[in-house]
N, C-alpha and C positions, 0 to 999 in steps of 0.2 A: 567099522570097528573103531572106538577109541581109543587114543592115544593116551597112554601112562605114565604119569610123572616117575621119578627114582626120587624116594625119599634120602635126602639127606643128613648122615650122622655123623662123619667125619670131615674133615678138610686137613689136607698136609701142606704146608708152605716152607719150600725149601729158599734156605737162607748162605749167603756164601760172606757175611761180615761186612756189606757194602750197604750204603744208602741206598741205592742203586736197586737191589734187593727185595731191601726192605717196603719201596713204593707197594708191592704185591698186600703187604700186610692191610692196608684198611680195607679195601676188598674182600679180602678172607674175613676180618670180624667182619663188613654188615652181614654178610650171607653167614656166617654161623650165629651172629646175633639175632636172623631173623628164622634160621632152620634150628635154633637153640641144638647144634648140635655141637661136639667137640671142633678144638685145634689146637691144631700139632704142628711146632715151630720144627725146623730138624737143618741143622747144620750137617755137612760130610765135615768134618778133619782133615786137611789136604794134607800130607806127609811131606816132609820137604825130601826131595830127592838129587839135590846138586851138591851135599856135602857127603864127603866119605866118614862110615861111623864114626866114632871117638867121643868122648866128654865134649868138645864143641857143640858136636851135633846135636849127643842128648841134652845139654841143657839148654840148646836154641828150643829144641822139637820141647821139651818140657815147658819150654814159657811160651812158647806160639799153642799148645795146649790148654794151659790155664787161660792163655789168652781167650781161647774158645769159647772155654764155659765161661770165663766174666762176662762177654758180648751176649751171648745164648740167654744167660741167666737175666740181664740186665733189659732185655726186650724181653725178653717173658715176662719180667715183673710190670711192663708199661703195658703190655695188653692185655695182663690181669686188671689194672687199674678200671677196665669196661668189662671183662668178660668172667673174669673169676677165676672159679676151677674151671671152667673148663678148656681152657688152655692148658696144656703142657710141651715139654721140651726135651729134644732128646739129641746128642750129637754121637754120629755116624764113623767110624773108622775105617769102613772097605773101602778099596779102591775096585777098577774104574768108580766116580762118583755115580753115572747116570743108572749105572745096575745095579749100586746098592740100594739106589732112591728108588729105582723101580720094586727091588725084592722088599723094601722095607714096606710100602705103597701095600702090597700085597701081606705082608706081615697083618699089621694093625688095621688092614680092610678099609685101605680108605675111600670114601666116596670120591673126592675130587682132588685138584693139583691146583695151588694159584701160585702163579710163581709169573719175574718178569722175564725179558726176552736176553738180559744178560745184567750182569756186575760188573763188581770194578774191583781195581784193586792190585796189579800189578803180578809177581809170581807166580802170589799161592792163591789169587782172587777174580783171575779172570776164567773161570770155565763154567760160568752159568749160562752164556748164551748158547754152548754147543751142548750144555746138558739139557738147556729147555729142548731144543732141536729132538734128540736123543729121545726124551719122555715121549714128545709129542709123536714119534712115532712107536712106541714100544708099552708105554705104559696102559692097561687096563682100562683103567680110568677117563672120564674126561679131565683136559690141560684147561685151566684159564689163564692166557696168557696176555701178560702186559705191558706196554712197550714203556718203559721210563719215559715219564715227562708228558706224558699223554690226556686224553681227556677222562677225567677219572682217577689217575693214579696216583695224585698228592693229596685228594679230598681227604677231609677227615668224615666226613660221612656221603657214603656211596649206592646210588640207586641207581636201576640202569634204564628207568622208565619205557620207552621203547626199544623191544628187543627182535634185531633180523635174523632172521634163520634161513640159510641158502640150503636152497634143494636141487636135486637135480633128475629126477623122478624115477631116482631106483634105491629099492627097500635101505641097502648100507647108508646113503645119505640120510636116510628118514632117523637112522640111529641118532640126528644132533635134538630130534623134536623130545624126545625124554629129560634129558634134564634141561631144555630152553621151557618146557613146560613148568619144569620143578620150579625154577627162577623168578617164571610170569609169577605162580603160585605166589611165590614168597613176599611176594610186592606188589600183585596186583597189576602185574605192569600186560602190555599189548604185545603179544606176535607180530611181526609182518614178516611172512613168508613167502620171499623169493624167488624165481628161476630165471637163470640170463639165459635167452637165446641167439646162437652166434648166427647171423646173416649169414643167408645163401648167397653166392657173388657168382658170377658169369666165369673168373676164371679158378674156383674154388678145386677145380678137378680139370686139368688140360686134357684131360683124353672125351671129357664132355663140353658137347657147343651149345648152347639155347641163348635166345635171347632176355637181357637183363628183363622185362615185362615176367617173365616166368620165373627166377629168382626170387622176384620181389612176391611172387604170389606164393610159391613155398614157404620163403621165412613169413610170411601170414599168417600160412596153414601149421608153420610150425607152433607160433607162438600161442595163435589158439586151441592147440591142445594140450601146449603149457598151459594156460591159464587155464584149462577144462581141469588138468591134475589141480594145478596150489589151490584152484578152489574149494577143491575136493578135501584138498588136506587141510584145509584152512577151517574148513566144515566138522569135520573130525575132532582137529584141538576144540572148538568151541563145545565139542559134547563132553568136553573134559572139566569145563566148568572157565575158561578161559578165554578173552577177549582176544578175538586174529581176524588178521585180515590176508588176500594172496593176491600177488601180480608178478605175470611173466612180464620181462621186459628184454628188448633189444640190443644187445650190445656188442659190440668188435671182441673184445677181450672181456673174457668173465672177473678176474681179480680186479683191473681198475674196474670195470661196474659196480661190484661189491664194495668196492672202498668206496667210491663216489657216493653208493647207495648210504653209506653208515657215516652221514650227518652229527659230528659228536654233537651237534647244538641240538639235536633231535635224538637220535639211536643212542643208546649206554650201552648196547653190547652187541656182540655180531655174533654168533652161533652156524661153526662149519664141522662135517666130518672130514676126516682125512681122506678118506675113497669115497665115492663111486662107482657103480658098476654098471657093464653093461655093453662090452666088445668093442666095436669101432662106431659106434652108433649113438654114444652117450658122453658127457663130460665127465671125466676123469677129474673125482677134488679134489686128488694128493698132492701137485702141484699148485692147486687153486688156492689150496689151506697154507703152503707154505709161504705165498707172495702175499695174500690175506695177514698174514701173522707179520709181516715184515712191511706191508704196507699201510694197514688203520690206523686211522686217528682215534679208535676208541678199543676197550679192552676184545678180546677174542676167544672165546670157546671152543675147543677144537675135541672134538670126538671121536676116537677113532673104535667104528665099528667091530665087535665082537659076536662070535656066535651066539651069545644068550641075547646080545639086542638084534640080531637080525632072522636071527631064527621063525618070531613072527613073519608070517608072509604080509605083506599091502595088496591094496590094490594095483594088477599090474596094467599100466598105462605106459604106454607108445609113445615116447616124445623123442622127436629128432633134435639133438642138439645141436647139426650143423656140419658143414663140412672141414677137413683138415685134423688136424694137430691141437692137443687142449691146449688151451692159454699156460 
């Protein structure tokens, strides 16, 4: 069965007033430059809440509001300067931040999230690292998330030419291949699709005895039927019209693997879902995706599976991921 790109028509980029922030923005124009589809800056409004009402208060909260829209207005008009209309701007009044961003996400239907991994900014401007946190597990959509300072984040023109996408050979993980496809699409760029396999060790299970010769022949057998799946799936994207390639590979720990794997002088992007499935038997990504997000040297796509993408069935394939505890 082929694998389906999500056509892109929206992008939301949530702004908290910070440089810091703002890094997310040139990422969002090239992929709406090259999906010619909208973007939507969107400020929350943090209310200040350590003064008691009175005239003080309202005409501090008055001018830290105008403050708002001057900032909002004043980068909207600079990435009008590339993109036109189809930029617009909107700043947000609910509180908590992260559930307005999510209800608004769902408002205006948007396809994706780029946003970094936090701000700056003291009182009213440090809560964009725990509201990325917050999205990347709750919102709809897939997150692109970016870590300030990173490979990619201060370009003023950004491509992500080879792009990794971790699997772990069960259907919910497959949800990251939908839009890492949409992405290839947009640029032309190569898949390379993933799967660490965690060593079998002699004392991986104390209540089992064998000898290390018989571990090592398991993680063998594990890995080659890793490599029987990403081939498979790697086979797949290419009836999509899409250059991939797949390799299971050996590792202690799946998130340093991943990171090591995404060479920012090679990869421009790493593509993870948030789960996994698959009882005690399989790699669980929700941890995977969290030290992922907080470990790359290059930006991060994080997927979190939903019933309309997992609902297709895959092929189901048998891979042992290993013994113990996910990374």
């Amino acid at each position: 069965m082929t694998v389906q790109p999500v056509r892109l028509q929206s992008i939301l980029v949530p702004l908290d007033g910070s440089e810091l922030a703002e890094q997310a923005i040139p990422i969002a124009q090239a992929i709406a430059e090259r999906a010619r589809c909208k973007l939507k800056l969107v400020l929350v409004h943090d209310r200040i809440i350590l003064m008691k009402p009175g005239k003080d208060y309202t005409r501090l909260e008055l001018a830290m509001q105008k403050a708002d829209r001057d900032y909002l207005k004043s980068v909207t008009a600079r990435v009008r300067e590339r993109l036109g209309r189809m930029v617009s701007s909107a700043i947000l009044q609910d509180l908590p931040v992260a559930e307005t961003l999510a209800r608004y996400i769902r408002e205006i239907g948007a396809d994706l999230v780029v946003m970094t991994t936090h701000g700056l900014g003291g009182l009213r401007r440090a809560w964009l690292g725990s509201v990325t946190d917050q999205l990347i597990r709750s919102a709809e959509v897939p997150v692109l998330v970016i870590r300030p300072g990173e490979a990619g984040a201060s370009r003023s023109i950004w491509e992500p030419g080879e792009i990794l996408v971790a699997l772990d050979g069960s259907p919910l993980a497959e949800a990251a291949l939908e839009p890492a496809i949409e992405l290839a699409r947009l640029w032309d760029a190569e898949l390379s699709l993933v799967q660490v396999v965690r060593p079998i060790t002699p004392d991986s299970d104390p209540h089992l005895t064998f000898p290390s010769s018989y571990s090592d022949q398991v993680t063998a057998l594990q890995r080659e039927w890793a490599n029987d799946y990403i081939k498979d799936m790697a086979e797949r994207v290419r009836e999509s019209g899409i250059r991939a390639t797949g390799v299971a590979v050996i590792g202690s720990t799946v998130p340093e693997t991943l990171i090591e794997l995404a060479d920012p002088e090679r990869v421009g992007l790493m593509v993870v879902a948030t789960h996994g499935l698959g009882g005690m038997r399989r790699m669980v990504l929700g941890s995977v995706a969290d030290k992922v997000v907080r470990g790359a040297n290059v930006p991060v796509l994080v997927v979190r599976p939903t019933a309309r993408r997992t609902r297709r069935k895959s092929a189901e394939v048998e891979v042992v991921m290993g013994a113990g505890a996910p990374s």
